[in-house]
N, C-alpha and C positions, 0 to 999 in steps of 0.2 A: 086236516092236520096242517095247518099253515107253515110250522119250519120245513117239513120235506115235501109241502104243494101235490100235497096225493091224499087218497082215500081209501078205505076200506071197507069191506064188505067179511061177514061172518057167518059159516053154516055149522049149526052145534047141533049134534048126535042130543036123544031125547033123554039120556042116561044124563045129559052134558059131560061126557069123561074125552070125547071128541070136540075138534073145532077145526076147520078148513077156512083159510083166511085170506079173501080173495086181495090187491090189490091195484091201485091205478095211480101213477104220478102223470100229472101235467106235462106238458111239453118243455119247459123253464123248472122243473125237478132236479137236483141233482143226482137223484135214484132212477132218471126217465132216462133207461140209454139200451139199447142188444139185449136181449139173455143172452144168458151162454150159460150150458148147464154147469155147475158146480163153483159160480163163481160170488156166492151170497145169497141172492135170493132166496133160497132153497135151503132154507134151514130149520131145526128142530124148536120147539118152544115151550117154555114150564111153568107152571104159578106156582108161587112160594107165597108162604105167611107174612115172612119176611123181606123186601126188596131189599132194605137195606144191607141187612143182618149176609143177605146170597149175594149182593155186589161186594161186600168187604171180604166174604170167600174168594170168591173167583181173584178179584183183583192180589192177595195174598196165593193163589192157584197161578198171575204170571195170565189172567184173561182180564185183560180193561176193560173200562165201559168204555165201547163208540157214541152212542148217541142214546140221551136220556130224552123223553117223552111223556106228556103229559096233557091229560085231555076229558074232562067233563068228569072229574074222580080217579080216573084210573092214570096212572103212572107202569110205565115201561120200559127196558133200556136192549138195546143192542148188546153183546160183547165180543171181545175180539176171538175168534177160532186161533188154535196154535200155528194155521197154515193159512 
């Protein structure tokens, strides 16, 4: 994924209703820095039918988009948590 210089890896339940979403940034990453538990990383994730249709929610909900992504078909985006 060349804008955030990392990669990932993906382990899907045979139902696929699961996904565990391993990842790795580069050393020159600007997501390659500490954990610290509760500080982003560790967050929940949904598919929708609609990206767009669920980002013009959220953003009307008062949650932006941080960072949009896009990569071999599939498109993705971050949003901001309230806190």
């Amino acid at each position: 994924m060349p804008p955030t210089k990392g990669e990932t890896a993906e382990l899907q339940s045979e139902e696929k209703r699961f996904v565990l979403e391993l990842n790795y940034y580069e050393k020159n990453s600007p997501y390659n820095y500490p954990y610290v538990v509760g500080e982003g990383l560790d967050h929940p994730a949904c598919r929708v039918e609609n990206l767009d249709k669920a980002l013009e929610e959220a953003c009307k909900a008062d949650y932006p988009t941080i960072l949009m992504m896009k990569n071999k078909g599939d498109k993705w985006t971050y949003v901001e948590d309230p806190d």
